[in-house]
C-alpha positions in Angstrom: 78.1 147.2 119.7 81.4 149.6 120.7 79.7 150.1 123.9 79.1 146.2 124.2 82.8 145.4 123.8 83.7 148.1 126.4 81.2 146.5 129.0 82.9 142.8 128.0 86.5 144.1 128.0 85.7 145.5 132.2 83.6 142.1 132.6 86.9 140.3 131.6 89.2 141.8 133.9 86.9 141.2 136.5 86.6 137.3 135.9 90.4 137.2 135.1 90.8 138.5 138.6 88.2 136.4 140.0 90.1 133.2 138.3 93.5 134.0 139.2 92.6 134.8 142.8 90.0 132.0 144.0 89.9 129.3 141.6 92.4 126.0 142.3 92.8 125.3 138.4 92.4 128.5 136.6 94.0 127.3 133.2 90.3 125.8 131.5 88.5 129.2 132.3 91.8 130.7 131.0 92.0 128.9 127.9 88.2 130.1 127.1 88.9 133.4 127.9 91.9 133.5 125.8 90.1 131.6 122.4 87.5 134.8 122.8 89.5 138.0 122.6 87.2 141.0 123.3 86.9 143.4 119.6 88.3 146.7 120.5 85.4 148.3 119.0 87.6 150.8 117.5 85.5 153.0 114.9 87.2 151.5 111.8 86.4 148.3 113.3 84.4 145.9 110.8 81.4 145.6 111.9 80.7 142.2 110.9 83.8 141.4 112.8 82.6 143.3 115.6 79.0 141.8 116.3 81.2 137.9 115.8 83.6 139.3 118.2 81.2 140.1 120.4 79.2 137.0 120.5 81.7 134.7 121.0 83.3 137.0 123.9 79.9 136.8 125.5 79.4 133.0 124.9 83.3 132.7 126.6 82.0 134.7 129.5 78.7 132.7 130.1 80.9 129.3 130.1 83.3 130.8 132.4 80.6 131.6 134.7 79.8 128.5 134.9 82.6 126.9 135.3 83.6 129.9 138.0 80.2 128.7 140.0 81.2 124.9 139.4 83.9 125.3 141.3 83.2 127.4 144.1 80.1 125.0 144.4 82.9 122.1 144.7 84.8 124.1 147.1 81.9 125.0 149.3 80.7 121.3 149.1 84.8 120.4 150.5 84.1 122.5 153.6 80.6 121.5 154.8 81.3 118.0 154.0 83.1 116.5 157.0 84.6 113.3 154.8 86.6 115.5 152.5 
């Protein structure tokens, strides 16, 4: 599970970057981001706490995917689309 939270915690800077950088209203994505903080998976760490930790952080990331490819879907959809 330690090596889980590592793998999360270098998934999240990536999609904090991601957001910050290309999407128009950021502060959703943030907000679920921020409601999941990634367990530091530290060795005195509860483990129950851990493995919760860990599944919400992972269900924060899938619904920031989404919302990361609802956008640039929208955006994509802007620039092909010759009324917008």
């Amino acid at each position: 599970m330690r090596g889980i939270a590592q793998t999360l915690a270098t998934q999240r800077e990536a999609m904090e970057r991601v957001v910050a950088e290309q999407v128009a209203d950021p502060e959703p994505i943030e907000e679920t981001l921020a409601e999941a903080p990634i367990p530091t998976g530290a060795k005195g760490e509860d483990r129950s706490n851990l493995i919760s930790g860990v599944g919400c952080a992972m269900s924060a990331h899938m619904k920031a995917l989404v919302d990361i490819a609802y956008h640039l879907e929208i955006q994509v959809g802007r620039f092909w689309d010759p009324n917008s």
